[in-house]
N, C-alpha and C positions, 0 to 999 in steps of 0.2 A: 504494500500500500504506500500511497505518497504521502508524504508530512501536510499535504494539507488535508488531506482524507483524514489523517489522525487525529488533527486537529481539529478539525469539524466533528470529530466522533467525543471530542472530549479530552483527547488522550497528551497529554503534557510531558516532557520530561521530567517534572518532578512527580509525575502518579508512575511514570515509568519506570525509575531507578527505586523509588520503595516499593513498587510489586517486586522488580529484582534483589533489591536489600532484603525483603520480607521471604521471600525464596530461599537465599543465603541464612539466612536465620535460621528457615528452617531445618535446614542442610545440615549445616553446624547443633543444634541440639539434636536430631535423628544421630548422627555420626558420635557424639558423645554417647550419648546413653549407653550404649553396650562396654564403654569405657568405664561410665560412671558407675556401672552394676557389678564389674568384672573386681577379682580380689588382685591379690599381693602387695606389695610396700609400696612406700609416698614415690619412692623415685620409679618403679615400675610403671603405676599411674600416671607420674607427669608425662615420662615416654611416650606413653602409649595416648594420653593426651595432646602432647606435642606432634605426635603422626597423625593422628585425626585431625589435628588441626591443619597440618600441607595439605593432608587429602581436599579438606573442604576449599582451602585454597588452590590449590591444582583445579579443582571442578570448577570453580569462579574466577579463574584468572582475568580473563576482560576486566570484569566490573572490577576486581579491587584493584585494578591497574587506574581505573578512572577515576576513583575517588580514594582517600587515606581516609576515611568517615566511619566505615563500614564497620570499625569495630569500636568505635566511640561510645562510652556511658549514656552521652546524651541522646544514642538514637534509642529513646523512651519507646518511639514506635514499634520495636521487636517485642514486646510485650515480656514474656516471662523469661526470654530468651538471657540468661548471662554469660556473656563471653569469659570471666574473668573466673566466673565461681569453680570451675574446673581446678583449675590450674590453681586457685588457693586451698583447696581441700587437699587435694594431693602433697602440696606444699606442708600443709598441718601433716599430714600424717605421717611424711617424709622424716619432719622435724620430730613429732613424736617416737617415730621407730628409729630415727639415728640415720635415715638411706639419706637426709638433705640437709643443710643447714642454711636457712636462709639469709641469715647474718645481717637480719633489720623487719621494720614491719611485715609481717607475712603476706596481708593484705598487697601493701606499695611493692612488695616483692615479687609476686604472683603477677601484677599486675604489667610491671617494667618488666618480667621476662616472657610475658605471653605478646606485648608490643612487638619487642624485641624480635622473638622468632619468628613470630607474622609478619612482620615486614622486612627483616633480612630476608626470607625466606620468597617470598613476596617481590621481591626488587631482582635478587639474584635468581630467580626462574625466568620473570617476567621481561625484564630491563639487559640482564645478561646471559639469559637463555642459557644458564647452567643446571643439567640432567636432573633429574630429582633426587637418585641416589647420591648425587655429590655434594648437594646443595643441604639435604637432610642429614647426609655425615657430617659435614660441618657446621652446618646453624646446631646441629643436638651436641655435640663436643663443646661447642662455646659455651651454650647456654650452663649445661649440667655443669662444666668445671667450675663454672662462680657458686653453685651450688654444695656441690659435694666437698670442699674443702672446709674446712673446720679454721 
């Protein structure tokens, strides 16, 4: 259809891109859960959250190429969706079984390493078209070494 077809029908770039955000949200809590349900220690869960997390980015590459938004507190409009609470639970538990140390707020911690690997992760696929297995052995090395050292 042509852009003025759209736009006669209603249809806006900003209804556009939050049907696609609202998509991505959904994407990302589906793709968690079986993370969130799954057992073993804090650093096994951030892993395995940190891979679910490329995954969901590998499947939305475009769109989080267009905007750095996408994973913002303020997008209120994903509804129950938190991008963050993963990656600080995991961190609690890490911290309580000894597998993390996050060596400052858990919350601020959780929060600057799920940025962190989203958007290195994000930039270096997207921007310098680096493989995914090479991009995820070193975005997950960086991240976890701030972590696992005491």
């Amino acid at each position: 259809r042509s852009r003025v077809t759209l736009w006669r029908q209603g249809l806006t770039v900003e209804l556009l891109l939050d049907s696609l955000l609202d998509a991505l949200a959904e994407d990302y809590r589906d793709t968690m859960w079986p993370v969130l349900a799954g057992s073993g220690t804090g650093r096994e869960g951030l892993v395995k959250t940190l891979e679910a997390l490329f995954d969901v980015i590998d499947r939305h590459l475009p769109l989080m190429l267009s905007s750095d938004l996408v994973f913002h507190q303020e997008q209120a409009r994903n509804g129950s969706v938190s991008f963050i609470d993963p990656f600080e639970r995991f961190m609690r538990e890490g911290e309580a079984d000894g597998t993390l140390h996050p060596n400052g707020r858990v919350s601020d911690v959780a929060e600057v390493l799920m940025v962190s690997a989203a958007f290195t992760y994000l930039h270096m696929r997207g921007r310098h078209h680096w493989s995914k297995a090479r991009v995820r052995r070193l975005t997950l090395d960086l991240v976890l070494r701030g972590l696992t050292s005491v």
